[in-house]
LUMSE-976703 format. One line per field, with one value per residue (C-alpha): x, y, z. Coordinates in steps of 0.05 Angstrom, whole numbers, always signed. Last residue first. Example, Ala and Ser with C-alpha at 12.3 -4.5 7.8 and 13.67 -1.06 7.14 Angstrom:
# LUMSE-976703
c1 = +273|+246
c2 = -21|-90
c3 = +143|+156
//
This chain:
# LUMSE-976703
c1 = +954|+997|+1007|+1057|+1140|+1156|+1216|+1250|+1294|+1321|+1367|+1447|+1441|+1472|+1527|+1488|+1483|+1530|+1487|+1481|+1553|+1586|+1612|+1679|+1680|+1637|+1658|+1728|+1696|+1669|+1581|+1520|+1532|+1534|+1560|+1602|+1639|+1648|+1680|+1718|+1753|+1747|+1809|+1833|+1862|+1876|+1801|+1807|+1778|+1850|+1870|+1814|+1831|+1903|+1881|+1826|+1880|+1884|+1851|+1803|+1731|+1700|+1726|+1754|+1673|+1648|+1709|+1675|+1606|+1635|+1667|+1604|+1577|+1625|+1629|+1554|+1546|+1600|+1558|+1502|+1445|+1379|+1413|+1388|+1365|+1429|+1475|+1441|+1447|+1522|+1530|+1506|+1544|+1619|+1605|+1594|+1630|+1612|+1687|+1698|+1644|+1682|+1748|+1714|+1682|+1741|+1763|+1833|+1852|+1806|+1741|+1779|+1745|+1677|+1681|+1696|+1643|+1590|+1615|+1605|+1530|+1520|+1546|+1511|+1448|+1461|+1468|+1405|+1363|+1304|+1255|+1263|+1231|+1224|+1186|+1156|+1075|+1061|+1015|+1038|+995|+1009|+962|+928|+988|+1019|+1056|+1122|+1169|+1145|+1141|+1217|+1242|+1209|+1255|+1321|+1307|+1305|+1372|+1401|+1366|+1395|+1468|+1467|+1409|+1332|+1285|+1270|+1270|+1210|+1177|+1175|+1159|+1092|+1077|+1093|+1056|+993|+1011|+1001|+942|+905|+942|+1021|+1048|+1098|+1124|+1135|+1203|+1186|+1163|+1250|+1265|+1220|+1227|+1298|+1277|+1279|+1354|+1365|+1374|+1446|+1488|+1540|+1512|+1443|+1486|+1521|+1451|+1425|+1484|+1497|+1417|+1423|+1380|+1324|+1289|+1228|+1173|+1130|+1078|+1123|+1077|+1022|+1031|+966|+983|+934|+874|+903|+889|+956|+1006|+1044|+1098|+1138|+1190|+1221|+1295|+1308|+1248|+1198|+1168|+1107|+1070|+1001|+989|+937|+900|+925|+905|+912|+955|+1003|+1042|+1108|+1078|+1033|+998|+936|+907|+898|+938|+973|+1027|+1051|+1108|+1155|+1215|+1257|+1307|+1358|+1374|+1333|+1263|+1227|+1161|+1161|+1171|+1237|+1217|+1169|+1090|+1080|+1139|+1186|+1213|+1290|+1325|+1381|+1415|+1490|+1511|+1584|+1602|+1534|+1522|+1496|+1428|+1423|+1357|+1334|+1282|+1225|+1219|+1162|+1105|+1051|+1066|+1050|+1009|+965|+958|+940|+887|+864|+850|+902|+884|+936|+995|+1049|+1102|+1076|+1008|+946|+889|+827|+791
c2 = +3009|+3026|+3019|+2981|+2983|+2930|+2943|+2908|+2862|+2797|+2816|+2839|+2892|+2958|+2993|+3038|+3107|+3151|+3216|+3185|+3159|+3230|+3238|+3255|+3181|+3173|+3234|+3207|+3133|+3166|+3181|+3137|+3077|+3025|+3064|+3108|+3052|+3017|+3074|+3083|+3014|+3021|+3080|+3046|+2990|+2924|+2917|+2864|+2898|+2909|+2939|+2990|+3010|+3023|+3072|+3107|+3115|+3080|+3123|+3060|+3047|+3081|+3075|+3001|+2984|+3017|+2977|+2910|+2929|+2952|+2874|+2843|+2884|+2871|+2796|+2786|+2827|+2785|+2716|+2741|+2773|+2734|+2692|+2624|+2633|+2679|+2620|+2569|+2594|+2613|+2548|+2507|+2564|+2539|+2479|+2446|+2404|+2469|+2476|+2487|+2527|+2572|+2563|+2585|+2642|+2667|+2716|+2741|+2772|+2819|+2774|+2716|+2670|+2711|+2690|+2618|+2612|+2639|+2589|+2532|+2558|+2548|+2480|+2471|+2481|+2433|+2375|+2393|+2380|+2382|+2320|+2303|+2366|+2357|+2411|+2414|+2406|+2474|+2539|+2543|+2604|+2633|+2678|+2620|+2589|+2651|+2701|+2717|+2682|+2727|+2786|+2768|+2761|+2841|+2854|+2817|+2852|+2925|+2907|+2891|+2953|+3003|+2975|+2994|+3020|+3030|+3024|+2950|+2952|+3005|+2962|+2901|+2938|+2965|+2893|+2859|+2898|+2891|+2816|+2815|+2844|+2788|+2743|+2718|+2675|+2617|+2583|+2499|+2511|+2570|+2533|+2516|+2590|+2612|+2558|+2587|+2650|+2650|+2627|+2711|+2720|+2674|+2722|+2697|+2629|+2657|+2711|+2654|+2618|+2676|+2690|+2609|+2603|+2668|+2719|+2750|+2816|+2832|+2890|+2866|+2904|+2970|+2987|+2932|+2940|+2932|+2903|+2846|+2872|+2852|+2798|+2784|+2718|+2702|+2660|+2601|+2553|+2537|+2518|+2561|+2577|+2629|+2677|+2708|+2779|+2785|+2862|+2861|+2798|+2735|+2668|+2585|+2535|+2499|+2441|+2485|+2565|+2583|+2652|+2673|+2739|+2808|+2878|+2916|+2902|+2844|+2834|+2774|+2753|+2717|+2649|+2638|+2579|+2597|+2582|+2599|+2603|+2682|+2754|+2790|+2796|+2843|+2831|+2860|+2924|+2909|+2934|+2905|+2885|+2837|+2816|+2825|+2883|+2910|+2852|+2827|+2752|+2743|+2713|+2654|+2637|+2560|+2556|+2511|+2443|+2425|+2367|+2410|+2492|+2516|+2464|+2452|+2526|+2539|+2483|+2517|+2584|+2650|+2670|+2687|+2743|+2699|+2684|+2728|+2688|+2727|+2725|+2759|+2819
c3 = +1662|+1618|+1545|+1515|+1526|+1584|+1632|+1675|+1624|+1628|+1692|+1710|+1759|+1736|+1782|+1824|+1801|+1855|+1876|+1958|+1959|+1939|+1864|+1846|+1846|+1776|+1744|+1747|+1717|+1666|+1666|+1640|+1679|+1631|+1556|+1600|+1632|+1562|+1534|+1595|+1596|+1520|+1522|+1580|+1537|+1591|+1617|+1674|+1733|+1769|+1691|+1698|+1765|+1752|+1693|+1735|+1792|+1857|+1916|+1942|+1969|+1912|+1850|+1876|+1886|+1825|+1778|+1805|+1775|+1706|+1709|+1727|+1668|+1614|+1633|+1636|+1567|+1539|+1559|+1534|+1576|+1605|+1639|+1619|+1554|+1540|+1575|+1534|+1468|+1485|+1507|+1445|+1404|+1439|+1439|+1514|+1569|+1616|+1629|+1554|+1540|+1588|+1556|+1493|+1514|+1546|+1594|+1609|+1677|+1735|+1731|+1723|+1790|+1789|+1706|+1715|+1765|+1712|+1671|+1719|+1741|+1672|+1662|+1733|+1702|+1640|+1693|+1733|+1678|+1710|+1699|+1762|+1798|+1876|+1904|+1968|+1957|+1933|+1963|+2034|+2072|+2129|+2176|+2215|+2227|+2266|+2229|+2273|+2230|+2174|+2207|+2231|+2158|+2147|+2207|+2172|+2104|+2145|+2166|+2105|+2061|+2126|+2115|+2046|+2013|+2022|+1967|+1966|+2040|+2050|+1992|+2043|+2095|+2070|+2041|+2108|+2151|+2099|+2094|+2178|+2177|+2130|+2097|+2091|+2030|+2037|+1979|+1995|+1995|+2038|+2098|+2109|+2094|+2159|+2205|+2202|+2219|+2287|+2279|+2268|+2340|+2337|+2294|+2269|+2245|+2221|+2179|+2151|+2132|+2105|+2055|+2037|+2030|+1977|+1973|+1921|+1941|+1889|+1870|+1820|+1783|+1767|+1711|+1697|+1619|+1558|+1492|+1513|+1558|+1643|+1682|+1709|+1707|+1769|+1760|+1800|+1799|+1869|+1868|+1929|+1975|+1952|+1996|+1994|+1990|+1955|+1967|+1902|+1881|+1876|+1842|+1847|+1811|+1857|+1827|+1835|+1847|+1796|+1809|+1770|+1763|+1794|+1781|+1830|+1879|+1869|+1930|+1923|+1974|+1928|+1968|+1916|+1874|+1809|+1773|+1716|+1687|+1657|+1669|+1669|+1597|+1620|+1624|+1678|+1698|+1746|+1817|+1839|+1899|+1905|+1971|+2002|+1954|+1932|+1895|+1862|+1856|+1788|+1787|+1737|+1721|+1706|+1658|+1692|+1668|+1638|+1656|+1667|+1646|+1592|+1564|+1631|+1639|+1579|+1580|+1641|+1608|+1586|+1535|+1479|+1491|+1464|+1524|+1579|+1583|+1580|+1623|+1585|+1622
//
């Protein structure tokens, strides 16, 4: 079967590679700190626009598991087949590109848990045991992919953790951390040299970063695009181009959904009314508050907490897109 690339669908061959990829800076993705969730988990479909050359600050723990092609990880350029499990350290571009017919989908190809270093590294600070990892994230800025026995451990435990919840998600993330730290040389693998990109442009990713601060710190008062472009020294289009390319949603979206996410959490860890929540997660009509509730969750706010923890819908992860519409394979 041909190799495609995710962008246009053409073979995939070593020039390809070498245009695609040599000498270009990875898009930088912005993953939105959650408030009711420590760690992100998520399955995808191949090719999706989730897909792609890009990198972003948190550490991803990444499962395929089906399809076989090429992986690029930094300078690395190699292949994986089924069960390939790794762990990529912050900053690390990567992609893994399958061998599958164009117009053709890999249904849930990728399952994924991204973390931050300030997350891990606090837990590592209260809580002493989990410093046996710490060998752990420093390997994986080289990406660090288990064999044999110990991958197969790793796989099954790794999608055990992607479909748990709450506390049981968190602590099943720390024991799949200690299969890693447990591999022995022989059953780790570092694909890249430890990457150091200087033709990033690390300037325009803090602009971004900065406007997704400025959202966290007013996500309950007034929001503007223009104050945002503002702290990001930008135009107001230049930065909504670059926020969209960079997150994968538009600057509104972000806003509508971070601020959906928030209204969850007071729904269901307080007794303040519909009307008091909406105005604590910055919506000041309540009319759209639940228009726009519907619209991401699929139900009103009251239907929303009458419900008990396990029938709750979680609040929508901000991504570029899970899903692929083609054929399956």
């Amino acid at each position: 079967m041909a190799k495609i690339d995710t962008e246009d669908g053409q073979p995939f061959t070593p020039a390809r590679v070498v245009e695609t990829y040599v000498g270009k800076p990875p898009p930088h993705e912005i993953i939105a700190p959650h408030p009711e969730h420590s760690l992100r988990s998520l399955i995808h479909d191949y090719p999706s626009p989730i897909c792609g050359w890009h990198s972003h600050p948190e550490y991803e723990i990444h499962l395929i598991d089906h399809t076989r092609g090429s992986v690029i990880v930094g300078d690395h350029i190699g292949t994986f087949e089924p069960g390939q499990i790794s762990i990529m350290g912050p900053h690390l571009p990567h992609d893994w590109v399958s061998d599958i017919e164009p117009g053709t989908v890999a249904v849930d190809r990728d399952w994924v848990l991204q973390f931050s270093d300030e997350w891990i590294r606090g837990c590592m600070h209260l809580m002493p045991e989990l410093m046996e990892v710490a060998s752990v994230l420093d390997l994986s800025r080289h990406g660090l992919s288990l064999t044999g026995p110990r991958a197969i451990e790793a796989a099954e435990l790794m999608k055990a953790t992607v479909k748990a919840t709450g506390l049981r998600q968190v602590g099943l993330l720390f024991e799949l951390l200690s299969v890693f730290a447990a591999a022995s040389s022989s059953e780790r693998i570092l694909l890249a040299a430890e990457w150091v990109d200087p033709s990033a442009d690390a300037l325009a990713q803090q602009t971004v970063e900065a406007g997704v601060d400025y959202i966290f710190e007013n996500l309950t008062g007034t929001i503007r695009l223009a104050t945002a472009a503002n702290l990001a020294h930008m135009s107001e289009a230049s930065f909504s181009r670059y926020f969209k390319r960079a997150s994968g949603v538009t600057f509104s979206d972000m806003v509508k959904r971070l601020r959906i996410a928030h209204a969850c959490r007071l729904l269901t860890s307080t007794d303040e009314s519909v009307a008091t929540v909406a105005a604590a997660s910055g919506y000041t009509n309540l009319a759209n508050f639940n228009r726009q509730f519907r619209s991401e969750i699929g139900m009103t706010p009251r239907e929303y907490r009458s419900l008990d923890s396990s029938s709750r819908p979680s609040a929508p992860v901000p991504s570029r897109g899970l899903r692929a519409t083609a054929i399956a394979v």
